[in-house]
N, C-alpha and C positions, 0 to 999 in steps of 0.2 A: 504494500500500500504506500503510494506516493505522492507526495503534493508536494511543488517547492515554487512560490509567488512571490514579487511583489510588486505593490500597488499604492494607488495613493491614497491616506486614511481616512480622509473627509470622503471621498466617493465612496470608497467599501465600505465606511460606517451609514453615509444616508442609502444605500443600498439595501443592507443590512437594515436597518430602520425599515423600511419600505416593505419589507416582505414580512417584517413580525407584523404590522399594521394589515398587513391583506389577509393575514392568516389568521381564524378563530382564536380568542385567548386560552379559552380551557380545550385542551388534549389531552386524553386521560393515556391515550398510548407517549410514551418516553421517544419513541422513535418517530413519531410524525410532529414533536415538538422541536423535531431539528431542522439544520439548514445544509445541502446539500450542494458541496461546493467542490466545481469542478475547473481544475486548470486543464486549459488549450492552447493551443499555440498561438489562438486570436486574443484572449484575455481571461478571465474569468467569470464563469455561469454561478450565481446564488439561484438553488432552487429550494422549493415546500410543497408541500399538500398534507390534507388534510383527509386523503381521498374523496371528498368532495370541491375542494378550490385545489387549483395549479398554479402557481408562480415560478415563472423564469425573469431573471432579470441579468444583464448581461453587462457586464464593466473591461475597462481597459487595464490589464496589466502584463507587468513582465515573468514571462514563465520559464520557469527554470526548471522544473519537473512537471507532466503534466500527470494527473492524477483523479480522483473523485474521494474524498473524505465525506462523511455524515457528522457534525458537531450542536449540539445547545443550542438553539434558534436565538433567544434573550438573550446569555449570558455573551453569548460569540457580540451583539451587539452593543450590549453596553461595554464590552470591553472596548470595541472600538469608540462608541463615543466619548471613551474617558481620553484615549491616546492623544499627546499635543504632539504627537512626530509629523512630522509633512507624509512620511511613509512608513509602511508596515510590511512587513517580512512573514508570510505566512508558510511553513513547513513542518511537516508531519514529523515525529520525535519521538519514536515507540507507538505505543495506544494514547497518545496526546499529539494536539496541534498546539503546534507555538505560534503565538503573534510576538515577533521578535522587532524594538526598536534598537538604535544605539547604546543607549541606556536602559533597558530594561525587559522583560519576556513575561508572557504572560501564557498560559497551559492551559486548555481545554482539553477532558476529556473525549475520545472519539465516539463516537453509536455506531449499534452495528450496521451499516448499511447495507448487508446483505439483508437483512429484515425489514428494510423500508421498502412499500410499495413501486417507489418510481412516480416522477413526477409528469401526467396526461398532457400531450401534444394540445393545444385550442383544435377546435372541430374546424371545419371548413371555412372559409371566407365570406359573408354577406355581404359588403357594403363596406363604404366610408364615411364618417360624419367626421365635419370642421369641430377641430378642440375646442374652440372657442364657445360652442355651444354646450361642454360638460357642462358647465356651472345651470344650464336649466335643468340638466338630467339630475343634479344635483337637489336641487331645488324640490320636484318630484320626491325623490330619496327623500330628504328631510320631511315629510307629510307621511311617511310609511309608520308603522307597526312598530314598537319593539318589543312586541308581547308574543313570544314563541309558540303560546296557547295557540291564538291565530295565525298559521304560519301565510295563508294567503295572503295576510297585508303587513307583511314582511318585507313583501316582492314589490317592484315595481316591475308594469305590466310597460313590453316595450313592445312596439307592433308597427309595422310598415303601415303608410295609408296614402297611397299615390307618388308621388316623389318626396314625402314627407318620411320622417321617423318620429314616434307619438313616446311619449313620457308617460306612467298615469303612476302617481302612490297616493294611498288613503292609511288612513286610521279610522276611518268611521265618520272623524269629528269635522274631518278638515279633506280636501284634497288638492293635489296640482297639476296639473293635464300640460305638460310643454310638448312644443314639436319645433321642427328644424325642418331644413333641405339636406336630404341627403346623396348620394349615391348608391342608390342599390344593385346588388349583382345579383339577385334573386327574384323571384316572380313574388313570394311571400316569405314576410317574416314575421312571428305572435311568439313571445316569449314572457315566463316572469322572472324576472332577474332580484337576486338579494338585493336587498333599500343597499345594506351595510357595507357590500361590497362595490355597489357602484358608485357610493360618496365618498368611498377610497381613492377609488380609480378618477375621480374628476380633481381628486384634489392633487393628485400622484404625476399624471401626462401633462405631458408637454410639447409635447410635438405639435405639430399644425392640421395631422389631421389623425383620426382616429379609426382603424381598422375592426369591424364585429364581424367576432365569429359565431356562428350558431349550427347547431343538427338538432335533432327530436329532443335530447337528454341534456345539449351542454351548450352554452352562450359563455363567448368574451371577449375580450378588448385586447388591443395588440398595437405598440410604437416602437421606434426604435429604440432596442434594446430592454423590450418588455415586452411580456405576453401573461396575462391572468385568463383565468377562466375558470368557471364552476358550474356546478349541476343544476337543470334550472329549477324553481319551485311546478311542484304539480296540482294546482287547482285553479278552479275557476274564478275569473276576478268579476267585481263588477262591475258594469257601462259606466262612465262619465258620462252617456248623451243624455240623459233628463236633466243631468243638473245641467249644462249647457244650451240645451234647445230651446227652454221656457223663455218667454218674452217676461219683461222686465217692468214690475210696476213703476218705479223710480232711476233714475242713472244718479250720481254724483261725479265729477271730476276733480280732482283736486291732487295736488301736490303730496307723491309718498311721503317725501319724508318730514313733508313739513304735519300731516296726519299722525304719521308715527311718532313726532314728540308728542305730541298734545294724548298719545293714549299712554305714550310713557307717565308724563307728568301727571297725569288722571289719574291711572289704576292704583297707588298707594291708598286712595278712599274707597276702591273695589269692596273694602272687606272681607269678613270670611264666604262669600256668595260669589265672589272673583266675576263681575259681572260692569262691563264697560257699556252704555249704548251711545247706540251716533244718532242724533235727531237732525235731520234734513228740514232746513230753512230754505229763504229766499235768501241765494248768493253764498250760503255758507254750508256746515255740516257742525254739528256741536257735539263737542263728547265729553260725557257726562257721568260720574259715579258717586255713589253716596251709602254710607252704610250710619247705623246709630252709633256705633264707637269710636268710629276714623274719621265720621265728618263728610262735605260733601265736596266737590270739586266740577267745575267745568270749562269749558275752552271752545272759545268758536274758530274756523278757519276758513278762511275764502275758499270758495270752491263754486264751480258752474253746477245747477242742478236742473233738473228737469222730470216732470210725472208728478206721482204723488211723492206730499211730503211723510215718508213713512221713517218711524224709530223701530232701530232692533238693535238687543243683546248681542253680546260678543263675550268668548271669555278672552280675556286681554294677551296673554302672551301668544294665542293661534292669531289674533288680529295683529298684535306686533310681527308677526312672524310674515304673515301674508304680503304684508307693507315693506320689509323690510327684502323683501325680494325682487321689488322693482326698484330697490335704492334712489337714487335722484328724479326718475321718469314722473310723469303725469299720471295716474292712473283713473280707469273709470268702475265704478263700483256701484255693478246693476242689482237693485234691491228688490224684493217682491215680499209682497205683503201677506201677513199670517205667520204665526208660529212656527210651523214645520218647512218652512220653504227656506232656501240656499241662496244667502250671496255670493256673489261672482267677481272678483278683481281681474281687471287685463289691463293692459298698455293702454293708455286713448289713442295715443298713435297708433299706425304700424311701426314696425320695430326695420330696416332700411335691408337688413340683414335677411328678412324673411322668418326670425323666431319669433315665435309665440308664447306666451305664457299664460293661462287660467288658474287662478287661485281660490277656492270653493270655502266657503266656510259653512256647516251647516249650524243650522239654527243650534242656539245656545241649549239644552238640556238644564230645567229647573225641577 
């Protein structure tokens, strides 16, 4: 068993980093809590799984034996983020890998890698989407599940729809429907993809444009010198189109982020009821909370409005959250009247770019 590298420590350590972050934290198996690292004569491969996610991620270094070692997923990285050497000397030294600087070496135990699975090729190639659009897929993500009970709204549901690619994640309370231009090399694509895993992946790529892979069983993403991928979720999600198609008893337009302070500065009089509403005026939007203990607060904002003028509940931080996804933009915020019915945030523009974003809030629960 051979390995002799080296490389330079800030890339092997954010590497490193990268791949503990894609990968589940609890693994009850010893051997798929490691990191599989191979010298080549091109550089060196960090690989994982978890037999359900795959991560390859690929670095430049100098190789001086080439090899494949099994070691510690964590500990292999935190040793590297401690290292201030410019570079790091990785070589195998008995049943331990040393990370070897000028001054000092550091030993890991090795795993047996004869007992690791092997880390799955990504399935075939679908399509390209512009990176620059992760951050809506992202966005999506953040509206999903983190209750394993329900594993359906876990996922976010990704699905071709003409030369578009659709985003959909819910929790029930809240949802976000993004879509892009893409490039597809497929006739179809319907997948549900882990929330958890693809607000990795948006936050991780950097490339310019983004490669998905999918077949029946496995969907993932792929740049240079990266490739994840995992099992997809298997259940039925549900439509976004009622909450989108209904016509709108009221619109507001008004300024995100100038809306998202005035719910900031509100909600501390929320109370224990956690419960914001926005009363539509002539020219403005007011938001509004009041509890017997904390007191009351409210705040008016210009804003163009039109329909009825109708007031609804919001719990505050799914409304901060909503808002704070359009950042600076304008947004319009179609209201319809009654208790069980869904508001709707988008862009009041188009977006120049051709993205989309819908942000759902459904009615508050008292």
């Amino acid at each position: 068993m051979e390995l002799d590298l080296t490389a330079p420590t800030r890339t092997l350590a954010h590497a490193a980093n990268d791949l503990v972050r894609l990968l589940p934290g609890r693994v009850l198996d010893p051997v798929l809590s490691g990191i599989v690292l191979e010298a080549t004569a091109d550089g060196v491969v960090l690989a994982g799984t978890d037999r359900e996610r795959s991560i390859r991620l690929s670095r430049g270094a100098r190789t001086h034996a080439e090899g494949r070692v099994l070691v510690p997923a964590r500990p292999f990285a935190e040793t590297l983020r401690n290292i201030d050497s410019p570079e790091v000397r990785l070589v195998v030294e008995g049943r331990k890998l040393a990370l070897r600087t000028p001054n000092a070496r550091f030993a890991l135990p090795l795993l047996d890698l004869l007992s690791h699975p092997g880390v799955r090729e990504a399935p075939p190639r679908v399509g390209v989407l512009d990176a620059d659009f992760l951050p809506l897929a992202a966005v999506a993500a953040s509206t999903a599940s983190r209750d394993d009970a329900l594993p359906v709204f876990t996922g976010v549901h990704v699905r071709q729809l003409g030369e578009r690619l659709v985003f959909v994640g819910t929790d029930r309370f809240r949802m976000a429907v993004a879509s892009a231009p893409w490039r597809s090399e497929v006739a179809e694509l319907d997948v549900l993809v882990p929330a958890n895993l693809l607000a990795e992946i948006a936050k991780q790529a950097d490339d310019a444009e983004i490669v998905l892979h999918a077949d029946a069983d496995r969907v993932g993403m792929s740049w240079p010198a990266a490739e994840v991928s995992s099992t997809v979720l298997d259940a039925p999600f549900p439509s976004e189109a009622r909450h989108l198609a209904d016509a709108f008893d009221g619109t507001v337009d008004v300024a995100a982020a100038d809306l998202a302070g005035a719910v900031r500065r509100v909600t501390p009089f929320a109370g224990a009821q956690g419960t914001v509403l926005l009363e539509v005026g002539d020219a403005e939007v007011r938001v509004r909370a009041a509890d017997q203990q904390f007191g009351d607060a409210e705040e008016a904002i210009k804003a163009t409005t039109s329909g009825d003028r109708i007031t609804t509940a919001y719990q505050p931080r799914y409304l901060s959250d909503a808002l704070q996804a359009f950042g600076a933009q304008t947004v319009r915020i179609g209201l319809r009247a009654g208790n069980r019915r869904s508001t709707v945030i988008t862009g009041a523009e188009p977006d120049p770019s051709g993205a989309e974003l819908h942000y759902v809030l459904m009615p508050k629960r008292t």
